[in-house]
C-alpha positions as CSV (number, residue, x, y, z in Angstrom):
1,X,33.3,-13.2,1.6
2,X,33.0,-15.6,-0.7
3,X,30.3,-15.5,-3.8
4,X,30.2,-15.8,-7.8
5,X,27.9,-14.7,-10.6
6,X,25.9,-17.0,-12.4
7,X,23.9,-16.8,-15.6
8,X,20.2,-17.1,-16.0
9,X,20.3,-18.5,-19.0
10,X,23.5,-20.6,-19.7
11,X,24.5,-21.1,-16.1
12,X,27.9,-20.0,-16.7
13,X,30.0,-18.7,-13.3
14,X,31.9,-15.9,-13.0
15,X,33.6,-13.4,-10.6
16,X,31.7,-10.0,-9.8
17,X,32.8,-7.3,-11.2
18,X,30.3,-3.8,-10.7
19,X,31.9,-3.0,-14.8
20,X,31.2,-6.5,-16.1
21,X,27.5,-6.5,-17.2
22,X,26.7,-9.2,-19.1
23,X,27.8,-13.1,-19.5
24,X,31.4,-14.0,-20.6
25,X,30.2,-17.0,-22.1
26,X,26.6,-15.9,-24.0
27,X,26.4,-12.2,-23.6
28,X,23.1,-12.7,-21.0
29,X,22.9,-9.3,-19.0
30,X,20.1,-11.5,-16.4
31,X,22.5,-12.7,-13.8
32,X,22.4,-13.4,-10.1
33,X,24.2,-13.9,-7.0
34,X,24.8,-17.0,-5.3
35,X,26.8,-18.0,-2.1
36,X,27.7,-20.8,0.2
37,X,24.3,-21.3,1.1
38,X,24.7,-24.2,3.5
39,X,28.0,-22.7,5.3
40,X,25.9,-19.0,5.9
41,X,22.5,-21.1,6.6
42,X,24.4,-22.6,9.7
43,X,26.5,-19.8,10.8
44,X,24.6,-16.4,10.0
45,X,21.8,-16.5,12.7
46,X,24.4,-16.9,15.6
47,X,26.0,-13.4,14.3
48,X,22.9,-11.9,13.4
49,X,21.8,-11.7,17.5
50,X,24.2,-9.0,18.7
51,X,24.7,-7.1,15.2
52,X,23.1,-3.6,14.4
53,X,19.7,-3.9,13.0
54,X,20.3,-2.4,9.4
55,X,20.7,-3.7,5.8
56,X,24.9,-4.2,6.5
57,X,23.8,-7.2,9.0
58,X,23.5,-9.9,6.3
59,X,26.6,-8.5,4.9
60,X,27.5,-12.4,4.2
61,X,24.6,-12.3,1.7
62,X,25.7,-8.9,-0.2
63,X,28.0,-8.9,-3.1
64,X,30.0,-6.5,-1.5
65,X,33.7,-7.5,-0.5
66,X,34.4,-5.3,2.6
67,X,31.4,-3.2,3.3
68,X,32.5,0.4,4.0
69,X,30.3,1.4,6.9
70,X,31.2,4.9,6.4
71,X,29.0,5.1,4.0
72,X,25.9,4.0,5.4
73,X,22.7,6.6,5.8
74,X,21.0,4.0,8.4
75,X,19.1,2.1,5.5
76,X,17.4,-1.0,6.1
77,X,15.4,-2.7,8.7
78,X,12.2,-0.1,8.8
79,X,9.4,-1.1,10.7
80,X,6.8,-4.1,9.8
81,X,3.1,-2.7,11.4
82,X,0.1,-4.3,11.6
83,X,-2.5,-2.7,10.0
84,X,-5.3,-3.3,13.1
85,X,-7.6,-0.6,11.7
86,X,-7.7,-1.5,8.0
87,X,-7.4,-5.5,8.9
88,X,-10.6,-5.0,11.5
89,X,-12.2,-3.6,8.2
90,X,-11.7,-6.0,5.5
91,X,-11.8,-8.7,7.4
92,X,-8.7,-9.9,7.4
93,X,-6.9,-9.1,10.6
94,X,-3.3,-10.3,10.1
95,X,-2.2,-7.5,7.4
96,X,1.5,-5.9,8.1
97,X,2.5,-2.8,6.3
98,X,6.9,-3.0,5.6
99,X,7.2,0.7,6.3
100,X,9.7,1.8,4.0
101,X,9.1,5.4,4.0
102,X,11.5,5.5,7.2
103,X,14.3,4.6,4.6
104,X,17.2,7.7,4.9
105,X,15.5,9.5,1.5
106,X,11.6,8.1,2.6
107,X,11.9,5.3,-0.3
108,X,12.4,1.6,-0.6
109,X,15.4,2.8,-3.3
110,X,17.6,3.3,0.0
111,X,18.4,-0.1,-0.3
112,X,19.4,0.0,-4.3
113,X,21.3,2.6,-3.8
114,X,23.5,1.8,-0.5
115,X,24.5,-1.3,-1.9
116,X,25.3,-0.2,-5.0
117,X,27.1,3.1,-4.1
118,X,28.8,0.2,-1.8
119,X,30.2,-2.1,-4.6
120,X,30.8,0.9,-6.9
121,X,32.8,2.4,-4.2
122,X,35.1,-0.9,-3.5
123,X,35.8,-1.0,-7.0
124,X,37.3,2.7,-7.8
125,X,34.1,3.8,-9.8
126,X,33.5,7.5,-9.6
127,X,31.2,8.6,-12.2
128,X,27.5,6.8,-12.9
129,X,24.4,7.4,-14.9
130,X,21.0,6.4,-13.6
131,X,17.7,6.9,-15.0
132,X,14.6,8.0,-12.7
133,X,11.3,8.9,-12.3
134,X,12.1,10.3,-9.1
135,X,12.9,7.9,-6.1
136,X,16.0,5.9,-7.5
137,X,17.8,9.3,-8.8
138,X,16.9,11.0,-5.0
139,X,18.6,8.3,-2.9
140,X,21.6,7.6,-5.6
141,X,21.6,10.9,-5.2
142,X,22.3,10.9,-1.2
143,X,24.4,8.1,-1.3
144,X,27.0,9.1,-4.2
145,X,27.0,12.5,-2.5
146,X,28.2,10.7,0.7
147,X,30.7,8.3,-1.4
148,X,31.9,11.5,-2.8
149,X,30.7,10.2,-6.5
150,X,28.8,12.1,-9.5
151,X,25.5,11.1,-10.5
152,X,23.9,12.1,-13.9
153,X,20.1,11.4,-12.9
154,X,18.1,11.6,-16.3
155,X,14.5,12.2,-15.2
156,X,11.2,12.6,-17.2
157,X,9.9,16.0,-17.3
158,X,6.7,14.6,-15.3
159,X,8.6,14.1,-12.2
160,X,7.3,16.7,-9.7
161,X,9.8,19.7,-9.8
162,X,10.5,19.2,-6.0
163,X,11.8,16.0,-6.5
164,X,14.0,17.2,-9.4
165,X,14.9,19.9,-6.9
166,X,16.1,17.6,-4.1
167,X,18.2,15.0,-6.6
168,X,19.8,19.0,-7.2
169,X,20.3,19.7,-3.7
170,X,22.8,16.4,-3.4
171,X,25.0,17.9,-6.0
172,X,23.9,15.2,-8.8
173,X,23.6,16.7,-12.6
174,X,19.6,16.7,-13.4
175,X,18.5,15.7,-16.9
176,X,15.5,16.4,-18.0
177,X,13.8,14.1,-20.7
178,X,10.6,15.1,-22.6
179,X,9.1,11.8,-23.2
180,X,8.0,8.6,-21.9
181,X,10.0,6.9,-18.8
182,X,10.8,4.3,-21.6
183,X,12.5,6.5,-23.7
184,X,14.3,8.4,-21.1
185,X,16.1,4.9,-20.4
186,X,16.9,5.2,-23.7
187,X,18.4,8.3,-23.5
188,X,20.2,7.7,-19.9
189,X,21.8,4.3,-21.7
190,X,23.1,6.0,-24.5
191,X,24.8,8.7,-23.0
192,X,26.3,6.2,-20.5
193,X,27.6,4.2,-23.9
194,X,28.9,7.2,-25.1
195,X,31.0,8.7,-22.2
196,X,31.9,5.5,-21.1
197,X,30.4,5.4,-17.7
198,X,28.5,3.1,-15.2
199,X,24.7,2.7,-15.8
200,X,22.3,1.6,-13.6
201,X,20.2,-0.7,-14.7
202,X,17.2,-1.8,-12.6
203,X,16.7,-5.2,-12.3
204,X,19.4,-6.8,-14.6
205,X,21.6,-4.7,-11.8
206,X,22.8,-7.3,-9.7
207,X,23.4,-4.8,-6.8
208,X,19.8,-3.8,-7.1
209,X,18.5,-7.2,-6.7
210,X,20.6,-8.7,-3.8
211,X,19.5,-5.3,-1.8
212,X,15.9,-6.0,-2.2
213,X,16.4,-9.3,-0.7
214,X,17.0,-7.9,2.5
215,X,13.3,-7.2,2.4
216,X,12.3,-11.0,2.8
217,X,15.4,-11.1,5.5
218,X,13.7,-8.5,7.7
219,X,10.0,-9.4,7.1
220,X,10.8,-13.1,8.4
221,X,12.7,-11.9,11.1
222,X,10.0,-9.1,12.2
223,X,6.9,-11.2,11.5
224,X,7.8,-14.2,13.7
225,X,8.3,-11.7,16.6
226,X,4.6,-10.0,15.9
227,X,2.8,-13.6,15.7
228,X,5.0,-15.3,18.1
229,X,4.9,-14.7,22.3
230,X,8.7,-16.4,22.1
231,X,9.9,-13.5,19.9
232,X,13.2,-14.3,18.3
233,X,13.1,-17.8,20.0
234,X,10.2,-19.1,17.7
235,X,10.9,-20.4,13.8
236,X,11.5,-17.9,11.5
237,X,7.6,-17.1,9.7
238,X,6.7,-16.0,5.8
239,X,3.7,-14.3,5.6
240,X,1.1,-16.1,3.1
241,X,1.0,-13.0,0.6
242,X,3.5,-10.2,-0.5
243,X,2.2,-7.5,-2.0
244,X,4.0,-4.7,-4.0
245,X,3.0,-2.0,-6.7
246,X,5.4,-2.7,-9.5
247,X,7.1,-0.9,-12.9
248,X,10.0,-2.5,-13.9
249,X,9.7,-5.4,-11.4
250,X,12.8,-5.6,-9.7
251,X,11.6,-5.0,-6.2
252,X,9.6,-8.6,-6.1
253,X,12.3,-10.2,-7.9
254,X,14.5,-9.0,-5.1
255,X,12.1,-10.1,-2.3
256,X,11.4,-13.4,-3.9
257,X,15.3,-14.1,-4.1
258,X,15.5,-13.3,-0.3
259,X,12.6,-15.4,0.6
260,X,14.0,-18.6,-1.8
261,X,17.2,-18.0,-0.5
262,X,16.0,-18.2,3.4
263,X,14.5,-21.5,2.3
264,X,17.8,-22.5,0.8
265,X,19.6,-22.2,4.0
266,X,16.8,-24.0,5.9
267,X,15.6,-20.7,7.9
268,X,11.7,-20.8,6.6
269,X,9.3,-23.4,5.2
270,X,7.4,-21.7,2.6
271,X,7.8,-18.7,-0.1
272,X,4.7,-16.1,0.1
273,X,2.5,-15.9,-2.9
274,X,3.7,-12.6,-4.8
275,X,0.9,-10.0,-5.7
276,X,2.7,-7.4,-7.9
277,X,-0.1,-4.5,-8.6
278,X,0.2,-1.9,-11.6
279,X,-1.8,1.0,-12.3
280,X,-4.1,0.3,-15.0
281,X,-2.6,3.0,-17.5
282,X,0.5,1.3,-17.6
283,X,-0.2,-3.0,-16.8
284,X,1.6,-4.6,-19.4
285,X,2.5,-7.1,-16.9
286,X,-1.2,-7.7,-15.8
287,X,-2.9,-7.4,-19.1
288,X,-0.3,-9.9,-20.3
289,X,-0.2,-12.4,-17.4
290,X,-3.9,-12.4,-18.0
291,X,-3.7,-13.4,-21.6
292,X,-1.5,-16.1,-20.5
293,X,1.1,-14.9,-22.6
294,X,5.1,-15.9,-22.0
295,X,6.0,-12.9,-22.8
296,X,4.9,-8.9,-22.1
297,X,3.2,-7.1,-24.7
298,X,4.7,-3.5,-24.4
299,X,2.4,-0.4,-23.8
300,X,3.5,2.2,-26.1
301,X,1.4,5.1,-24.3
302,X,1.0,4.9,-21.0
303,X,-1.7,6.7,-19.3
304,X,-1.3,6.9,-15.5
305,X,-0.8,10.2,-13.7
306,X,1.7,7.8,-11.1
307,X,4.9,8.5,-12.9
308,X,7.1,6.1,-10.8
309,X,4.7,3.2,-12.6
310,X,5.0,4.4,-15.4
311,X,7.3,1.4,-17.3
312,X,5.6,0.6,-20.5
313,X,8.0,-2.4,-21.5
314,X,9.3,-4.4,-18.8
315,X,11.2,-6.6,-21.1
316,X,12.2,-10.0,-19.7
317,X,11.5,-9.0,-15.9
318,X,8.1,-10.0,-16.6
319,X,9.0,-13.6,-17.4
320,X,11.0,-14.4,-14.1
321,X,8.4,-12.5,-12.1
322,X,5.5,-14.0,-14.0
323,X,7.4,-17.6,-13.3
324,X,7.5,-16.6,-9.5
325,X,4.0,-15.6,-9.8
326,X,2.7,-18.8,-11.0
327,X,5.1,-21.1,-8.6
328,X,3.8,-19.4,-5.5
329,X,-0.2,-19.6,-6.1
330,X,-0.1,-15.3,-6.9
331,X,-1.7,-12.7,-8.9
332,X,-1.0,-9.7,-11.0
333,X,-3.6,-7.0,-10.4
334,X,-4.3,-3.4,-11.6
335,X,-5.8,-0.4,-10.0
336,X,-6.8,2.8,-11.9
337,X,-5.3,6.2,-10.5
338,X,-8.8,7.0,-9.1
339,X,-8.4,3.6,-6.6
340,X,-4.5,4.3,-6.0
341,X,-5.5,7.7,-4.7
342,X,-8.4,6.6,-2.3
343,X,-6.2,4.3,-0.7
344,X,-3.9,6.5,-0.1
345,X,-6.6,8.8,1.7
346,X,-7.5,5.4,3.1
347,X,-4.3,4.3,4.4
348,X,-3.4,7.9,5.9
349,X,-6.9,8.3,7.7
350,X,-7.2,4.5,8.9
351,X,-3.3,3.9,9.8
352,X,-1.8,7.1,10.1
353,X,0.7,6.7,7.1
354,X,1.0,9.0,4.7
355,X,2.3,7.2,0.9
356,X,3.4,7.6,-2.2
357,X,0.6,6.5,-5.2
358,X,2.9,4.0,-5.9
359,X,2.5,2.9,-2.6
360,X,-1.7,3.6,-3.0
361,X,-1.3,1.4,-6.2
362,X,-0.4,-1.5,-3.3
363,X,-2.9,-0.6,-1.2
364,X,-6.0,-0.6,-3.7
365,X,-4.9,-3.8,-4.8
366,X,-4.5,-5.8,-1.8
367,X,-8.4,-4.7,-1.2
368,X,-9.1,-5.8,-4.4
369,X,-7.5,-9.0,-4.1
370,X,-9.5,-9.7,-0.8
371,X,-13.2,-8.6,-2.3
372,X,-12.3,-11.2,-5.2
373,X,-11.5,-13.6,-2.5
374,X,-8.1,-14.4,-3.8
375,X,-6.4,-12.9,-0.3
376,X,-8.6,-14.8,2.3
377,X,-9.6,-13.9,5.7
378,X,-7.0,-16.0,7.2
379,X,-4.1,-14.8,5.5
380,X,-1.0,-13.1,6.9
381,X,-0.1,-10.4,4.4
382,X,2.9,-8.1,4.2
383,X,2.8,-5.1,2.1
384,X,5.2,-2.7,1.0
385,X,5.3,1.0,1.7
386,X,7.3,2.0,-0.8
387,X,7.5,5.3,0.1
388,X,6.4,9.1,1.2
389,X,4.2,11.5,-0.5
390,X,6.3,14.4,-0.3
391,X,4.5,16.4,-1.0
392,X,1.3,15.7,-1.3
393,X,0.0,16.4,-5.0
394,X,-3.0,18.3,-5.4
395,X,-4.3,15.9,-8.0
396,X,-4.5,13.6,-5.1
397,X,-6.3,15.8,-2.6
398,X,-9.1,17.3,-4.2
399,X,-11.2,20.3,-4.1
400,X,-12.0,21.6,-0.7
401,X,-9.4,19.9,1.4
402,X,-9.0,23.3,3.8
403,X,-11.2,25.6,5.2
404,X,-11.1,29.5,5.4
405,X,-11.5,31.0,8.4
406,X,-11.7,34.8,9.1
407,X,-10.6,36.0,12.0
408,X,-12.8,39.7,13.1
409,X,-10.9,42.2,13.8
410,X,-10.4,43.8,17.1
411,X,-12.5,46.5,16.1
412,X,-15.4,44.7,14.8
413,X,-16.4,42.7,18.4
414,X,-14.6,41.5,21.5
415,X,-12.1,39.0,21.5
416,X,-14.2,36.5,22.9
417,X,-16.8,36.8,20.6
418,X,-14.2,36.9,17.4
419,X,-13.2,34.0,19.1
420,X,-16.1,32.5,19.5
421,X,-17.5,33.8,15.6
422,X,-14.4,31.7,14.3
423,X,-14.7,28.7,15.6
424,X,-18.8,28.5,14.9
425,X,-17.0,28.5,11.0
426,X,-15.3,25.5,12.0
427,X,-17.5,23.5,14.0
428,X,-21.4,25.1,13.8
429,X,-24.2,24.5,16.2
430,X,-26.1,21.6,14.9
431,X,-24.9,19.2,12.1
432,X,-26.5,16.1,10.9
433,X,-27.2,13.6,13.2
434,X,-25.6,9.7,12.2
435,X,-26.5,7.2,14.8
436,X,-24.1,4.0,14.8
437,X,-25.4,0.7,16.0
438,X,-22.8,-1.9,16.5
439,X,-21.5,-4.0,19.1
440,X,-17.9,-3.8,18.3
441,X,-16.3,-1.0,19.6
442,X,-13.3,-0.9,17.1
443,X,-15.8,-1.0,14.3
444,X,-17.9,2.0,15.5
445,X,-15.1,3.6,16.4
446,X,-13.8,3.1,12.9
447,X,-17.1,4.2,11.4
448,X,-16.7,7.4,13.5
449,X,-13.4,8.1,12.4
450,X,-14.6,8.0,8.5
451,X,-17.3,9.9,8.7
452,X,-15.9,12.7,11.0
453,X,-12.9,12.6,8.6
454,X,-14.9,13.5,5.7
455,X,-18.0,15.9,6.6
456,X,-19.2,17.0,9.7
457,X,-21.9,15.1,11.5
458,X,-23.0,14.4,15.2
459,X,-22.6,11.0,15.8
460,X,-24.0,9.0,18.2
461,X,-22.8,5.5,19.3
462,X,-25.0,2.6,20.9
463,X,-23.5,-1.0,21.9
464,X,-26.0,-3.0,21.2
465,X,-29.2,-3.9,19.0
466,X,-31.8,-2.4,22.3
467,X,-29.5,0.7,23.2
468,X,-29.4,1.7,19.8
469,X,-33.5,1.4,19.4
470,X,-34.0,3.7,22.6
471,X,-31.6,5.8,21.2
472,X,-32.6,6.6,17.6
473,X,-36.2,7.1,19.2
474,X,-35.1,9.5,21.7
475,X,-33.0,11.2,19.5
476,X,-34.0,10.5,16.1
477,X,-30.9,11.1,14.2
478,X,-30.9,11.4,10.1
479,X,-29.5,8.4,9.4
480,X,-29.1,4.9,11.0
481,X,-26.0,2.7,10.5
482,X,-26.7,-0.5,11.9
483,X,-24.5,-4.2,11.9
484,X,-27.2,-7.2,11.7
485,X,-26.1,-9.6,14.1
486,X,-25.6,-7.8,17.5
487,X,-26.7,-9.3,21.4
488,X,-29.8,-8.1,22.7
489,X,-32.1,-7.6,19.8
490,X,-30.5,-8.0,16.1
491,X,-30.6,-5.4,13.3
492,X,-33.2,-7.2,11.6
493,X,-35.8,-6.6,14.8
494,X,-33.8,-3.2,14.8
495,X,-35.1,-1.9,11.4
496,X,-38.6,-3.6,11.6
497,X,-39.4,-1.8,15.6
498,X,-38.2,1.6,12.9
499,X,-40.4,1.1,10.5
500,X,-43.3,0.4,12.7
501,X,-43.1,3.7,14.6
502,X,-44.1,6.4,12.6
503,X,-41.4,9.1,14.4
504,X,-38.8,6.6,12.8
505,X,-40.5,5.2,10.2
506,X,-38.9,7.5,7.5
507,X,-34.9,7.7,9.0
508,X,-32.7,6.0,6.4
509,X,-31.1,3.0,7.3
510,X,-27.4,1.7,6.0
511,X,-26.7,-1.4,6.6
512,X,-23.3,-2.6,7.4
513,X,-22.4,-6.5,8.1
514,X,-19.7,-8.9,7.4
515,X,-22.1,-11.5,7.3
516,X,-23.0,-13.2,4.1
517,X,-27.1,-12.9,3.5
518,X,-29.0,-15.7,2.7
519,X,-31.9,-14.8,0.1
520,X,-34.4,-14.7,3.2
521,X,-32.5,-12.3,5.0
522,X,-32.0,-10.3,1.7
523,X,-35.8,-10.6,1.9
524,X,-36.3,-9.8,5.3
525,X,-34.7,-6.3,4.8
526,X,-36.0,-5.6,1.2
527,X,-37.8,-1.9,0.8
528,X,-37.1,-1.4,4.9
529,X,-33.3,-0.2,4.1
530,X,-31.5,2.3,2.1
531,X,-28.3,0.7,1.3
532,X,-26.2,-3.1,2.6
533,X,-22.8,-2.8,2.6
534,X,-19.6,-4.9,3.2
535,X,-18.0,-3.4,6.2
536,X,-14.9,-3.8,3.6
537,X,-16.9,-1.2,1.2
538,X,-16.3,1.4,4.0
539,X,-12.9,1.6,2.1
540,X,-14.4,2.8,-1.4
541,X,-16.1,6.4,-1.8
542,X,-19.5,4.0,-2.2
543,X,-20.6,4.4,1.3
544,X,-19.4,7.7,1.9
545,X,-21.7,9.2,-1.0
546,X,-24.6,6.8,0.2
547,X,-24.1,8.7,3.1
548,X,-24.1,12.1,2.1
549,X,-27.0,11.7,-0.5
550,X,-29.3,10.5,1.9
551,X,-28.4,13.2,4.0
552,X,-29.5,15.7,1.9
């Protein structure tokens, strides 16, 4: 296999060598990959149809000499899903979530750390230091354990002790640092220096970047066989936006290598626009991208409660990632902890995926992105999942996420009646009554699944703008959620036939459109309703307390 090392900044080539971390000729430690582009471009995708689906198959694009298949955990090539319920919702239907919880240790780090391990291995290194807030250390962890290898993981004392636990369980050496995730690089780099030994570090790691490549590989591939009826037949697709929450940066900087490098070859057209999202504690990136500043101003303090964010100077990562940014029509964006962690709650109810807040961080910004209008309905939009919520932290839950239930004894009634005494605990006789009016069945169905996911109400369901009339006046539920433009009679008629009838007169009415109102229609419903939404805003805790508080 055939590949050399050039420098970012004077362009010098070398050989690779896992030891050799910086320039020969300028001292640069910002170097990068390259290979025989046109030779692979032609000859890859031949190979690539009967070879394993995992990380190892675009082995010609790896700066690893003789990959040692041994060592593999199964990393790479986790699933690309489309997000029906959540694109139904924001109006944007073609979102994809790159699932990389289903990595061997449930983090996009797999990747990092197989390669790595790899090269390490090939060259005769036994020994390595890495610093972590949590993910990286876990699967270096895993992987070194397998390559028969000892890890000194250097971890801040905020990552959760059952992380710090598992990174243990591998056999690694846990460090714990009392301090910022800045200075506990510090730390990790010095003893490294000392002792001699091979330090990982993030995205100046070559290793680190050409694994995060194989991202872009497998989106292209996957995406072209979710848009495309031919399947692997068609031309290889790039979705419009990737979007990933970022610390240090060297997952996008991975990604967009793959993606340029596909359009090297002549495999794809286009490179996505990149949204990389921080939390707001902790956005030098952002803040400084915003400024329009060439360079990141640090954040001394950070204050986010999502650790694995938690990178207060992102040295010169920010100026090749802000530079990809800018060339691909992007944005930075920051999300507090408070939106990270309803996304999450978001993301698990809506889509059945359960994520890390890093992961949230993505999430709350890709809805951000499409309120402000920057993502637009018609884009195709590939997020990362960059990994599991194991578990998942209190802080993120809440109060009153369980509910008590006492079982009567056999001596205080029957068994039938305990039984039945326990489950009126659960579910009693009569709750509040929500009636939703809406002619798209995903959407009500949708609605449903919010509301009976966060308090217990009866809720009744009617098609169209004249079922849903007979039905709040035959029922005459507590509250009315009701689209605008629906066949039969329209929500406007809707609300004014409720407020004529004095057995309906008082309900309250939400209502919830995609439509854009036109000042006459804003008149048209003035003093008749309670609350107009954004079906999008059913994602924010907005509509939700609307609900309860008119409940009450």
């Amino acid at each position: 296999m055939s590949f050399i090392i050039k420098c970012l900044d004077c362009g010098h080539n070398a050989p690779y060598y896992p030891t050799s971390t910086t320039c020969p000729k300028c001292g640069s430690q910002w170097r990068e990959a390259e290979y025989d582009y046109e030779l692979i471009g032609k000859t890859l995708p031949e190979k690539l149809k009967t070879r394993q689906k995992n990380l190892w198959r675009f082995r010609e694009l790896l700066p690893v000499r003789n990959p040692n298949i041994s060592l593999s955990l199964g990393e790479g090539y986790t699933p690309l899903i489309r997000a029906a319920n959540l694109g139904m919702m924001l109006g944007c239907p073609n979102i994809f979530i790159k699932d990389e919880r289903q990595g061997p240790t449930s983090s996009f780090k797999d990747r990092q750390a197989a390669v790595t391990i790899a090269a390490l291995k090939e060259a005769g290194i036994t020994e390595m230091v890495a610093a972590s807030t949590g993910n990286v250390a876990i699967a270096y962890s895993a992987y070194a354990s397998r390559a028969g290898m000892k890890l000194w993981a250097f971890v801040t004392s905020l990552v959760p002790s059952v992380k710090m636990r598992e990174i243990a369980l591998y056999g690694s050496q846990v460090i714990k640092i009392t301090g910022s995730y800045d200075q506990c690089k510090q730390v990790a780099a010095e003893f490294a220096r000392q002792r001699q030994l091979y330090l990982d570090m993030g995205a100046r790691t070559i290793t680190s970047i050409e694994a995060m490549k194989t991202i872009a590989f497998e989106i292209a591939d996957q995406l072209t066989r979710a848009l495309n009826e031919e399947g692997a037949d068609a031309p290889l697709q790039t979705p419009d936006w990737y979007v990933q929450a970022i610390s240090g940066g060297m997952g996008p900087l991975g990604v967009y290598k793959g993606f340029r490098e596909m359009q090297q070859m002549g495999w794809t057209e286009k490179i996505p626009a990149f949204a990389p999202i921080q939390a707001e504690g902790c956005a030098p990136m952002v803040h400084s991208w915003k400024k329009g500043l060439a360079k990141a101003e640090p954040v001394t303090s950070p204050k986010t409660h999502i650790e694995t964010l938690a990178t207060g100077d992102p040295g010169r990562a920010y100026e090749f990632l802000k530079s990809h940014v800018d060339s691909t029509g992007g944005a930075f964006e920051s999300v507090t902890d408070e939106e990270a962690f309803r996304a999450m709650h978001v993301l698990a109810k809506m889509e059945g995926i359960s994520a890390e807040p890093a992961a949230g961080a993505a999430f709350a910004g890709l809805f951000k992105l499409i309120r402000a209008g920057v993502i637009k309905p018609s884009d195709t939009v590939v997020v990362n999942c960059t990994g599991h919520t194991m578990p998942a932290e209190a802080g993120v839950l809440g109060d009153n996420w369980s509910r008590d239930v006492k079982f009567p004894a056999p001596t205080e009634a029957p068994q039938e009646e305990g039984l039945l005494s326990a489950l009126t605990q659960v579910a009693p006789e009569r709750f509040p009554k929500i009636a939703i009016v809406e002619d798209t069945r995903e959407a009500r169905r949708l609605i449903r699944r919010i509301l009976q996911a966060q308090g217990n109400f009866t809720i009744l369901e009617a098609e169209n703008g004249r079922a849903g009339l007979d039905l709040i006046q035959q029922e005459l539920p507590d509250l009315v959620i009701t689209d605008l433009m629906m066949p039969e009679m329209d929500g406007f008629s809707v609300i004014e036939a409720l407020r004529s009838n004095p057995e309906t007169a008082t309900i309250p009415v939400i209502v919830a459109t995609a439509k854009e109102l036109t000042p006459d229609e804003k008149n048209r419903l003035g003093g008749r309703i309670q609350a107009l939404m954004q079906k999008g805003d059913f994602l924010n805790d907005e509509f939700l307390d609307e609900v309860k508080s008119l409940l009450k």
